[in-house]
N, C-alpha and C positions, 0 to 999 in steps of 0.2 A: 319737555324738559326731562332730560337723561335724570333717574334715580341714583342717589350716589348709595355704595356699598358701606354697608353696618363697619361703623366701627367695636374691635374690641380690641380693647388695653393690656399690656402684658402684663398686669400684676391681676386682672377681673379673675376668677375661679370660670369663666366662661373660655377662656383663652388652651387651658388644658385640666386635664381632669385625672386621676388615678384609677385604672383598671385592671382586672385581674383577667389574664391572659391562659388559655389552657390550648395545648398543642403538643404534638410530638416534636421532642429535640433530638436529631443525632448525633450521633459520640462528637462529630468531629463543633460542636455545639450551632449548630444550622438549625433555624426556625422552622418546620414544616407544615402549620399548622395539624390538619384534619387527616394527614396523609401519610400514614404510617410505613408505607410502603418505601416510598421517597424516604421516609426518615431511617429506615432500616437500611435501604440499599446505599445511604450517602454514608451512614455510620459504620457500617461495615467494611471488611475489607475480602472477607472471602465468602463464596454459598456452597449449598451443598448441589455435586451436579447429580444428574441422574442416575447416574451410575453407582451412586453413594460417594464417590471422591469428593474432593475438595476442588474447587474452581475460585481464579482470582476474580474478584468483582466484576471487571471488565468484561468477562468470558463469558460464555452463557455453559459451556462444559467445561471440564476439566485437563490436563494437559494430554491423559495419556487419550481421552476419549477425542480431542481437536490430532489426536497423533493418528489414532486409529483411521479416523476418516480420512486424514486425509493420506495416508498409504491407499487406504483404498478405493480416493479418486485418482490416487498415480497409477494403480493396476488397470483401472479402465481406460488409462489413454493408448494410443495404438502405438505399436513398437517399430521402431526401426533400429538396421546395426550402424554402428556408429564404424564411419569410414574413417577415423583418428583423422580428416583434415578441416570438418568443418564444426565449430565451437560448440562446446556443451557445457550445461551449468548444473550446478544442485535443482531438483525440484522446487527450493522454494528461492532461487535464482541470488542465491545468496553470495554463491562462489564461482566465478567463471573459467573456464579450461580451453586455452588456446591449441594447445597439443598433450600427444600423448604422456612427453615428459611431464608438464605443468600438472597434469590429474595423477599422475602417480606419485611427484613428491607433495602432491596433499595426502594424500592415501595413507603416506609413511609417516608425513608430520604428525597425524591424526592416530596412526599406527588403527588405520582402517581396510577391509577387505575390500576388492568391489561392489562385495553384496551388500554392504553395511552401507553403502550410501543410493540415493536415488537422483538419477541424470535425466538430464532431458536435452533433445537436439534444439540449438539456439538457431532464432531465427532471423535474417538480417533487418537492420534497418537504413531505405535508403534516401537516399536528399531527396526533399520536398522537392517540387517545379512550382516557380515562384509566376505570378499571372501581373498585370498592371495593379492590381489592389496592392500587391506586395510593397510596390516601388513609390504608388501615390497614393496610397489610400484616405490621404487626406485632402484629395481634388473636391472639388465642388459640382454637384451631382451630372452636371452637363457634360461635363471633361470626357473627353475621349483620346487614347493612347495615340500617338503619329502613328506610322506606317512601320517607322525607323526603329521603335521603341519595342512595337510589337514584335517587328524581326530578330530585335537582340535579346528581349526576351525567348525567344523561339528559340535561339542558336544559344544560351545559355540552359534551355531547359535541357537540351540535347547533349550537352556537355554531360552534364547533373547525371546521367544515365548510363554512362559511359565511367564514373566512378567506380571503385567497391565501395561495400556498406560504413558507413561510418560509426556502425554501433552495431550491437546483435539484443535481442530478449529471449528470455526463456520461450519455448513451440510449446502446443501440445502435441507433443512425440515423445516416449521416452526411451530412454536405450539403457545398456548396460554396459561395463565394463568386467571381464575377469581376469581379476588378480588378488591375489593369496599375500597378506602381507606376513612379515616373518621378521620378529627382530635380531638385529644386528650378533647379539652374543648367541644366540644357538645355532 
């Protein structure tokens, strides 16, 4: 015979009880218990980085020290000159430049020199080649492609190839650009 489970009654003093609670709160009022740490870092909003700046939460440095480094993982990439016909972007691939035109009226809009920004040669990206999983990937484990299916796969993959790219990403390559910008009234 199954034991049946204790009842208790919602008005019994058994049902709930009053206790005093001790734990770190963070500002933003989160329970942390025991873990001060957690309750600092949810409460806050900025640290101090190593450097002695100021870093947002999120960050583990600060902006000029996440700036620093990362100038000088752009100096360690290896250089090429850029042939003004194949795409380049900002370092952190923010802004892309089909031609020489399109990087210089950023230059201007920005009223920036060449040296004032960091490029990198974009690198293409080209159409997948698609196999039978693509087309039926939902067969049933025995399945096998006809003759016909694989052929036209085959004579489409070869198409695909025969494209340009249908997108570019920032390489690790960097290049440079010079030009001197100059405003309009002098």
């Amino acid at each position: 015979m199954k034991e049946e489970s204790k009842i208790i009654m919602f008005e019994s003093d058994e049902a709930a009880q009053i206790k005093t609670v001790t734990g770190w709160v963070s500002s933003d009022g989160r329970f942390h218990g025991n873990d001060e740490r957690s309750a600092r870092y949810w409460g806050s909003t900025h640290h101090q980085c190593e450097c002695g700046g100021v870093a947002k939460r999120s960050y583990t440095r600060c902006e000029k020290c996440r700036n620093k480094t990362a100038y000088e993982d752009y100096l360690k990439l290896p250089f090429k000159e850029w042939d003004a016909k194949e795409p380049i972007c900002l370092y952190d691939g923010d802004e892309f430049f089909w031609d020489e035109e399109s990087l210089i009226d950023y230059l201007n809009e920005n009223e920036l020199n060449g040296s004032d920004v960091r490029l990198v040669i974009c690198d293409p990206v080209s159409y997948q080649p698609i196999d039978s999983e693509t087309v039926a990937g939902d067969s049933h484990e025995d399945w096998e492609p006809c003759a016909e299916l694989e052929e036209k796969i085959n004579e489409f993959n070869k198409f695909l190839e025969t494209l340009p790219p249908h997108s570019w990403y920032p390489s690790k390559v960097r290049t440079a650009y010079d030009y001197d910008f100059k405003k309009e009234d002098e």
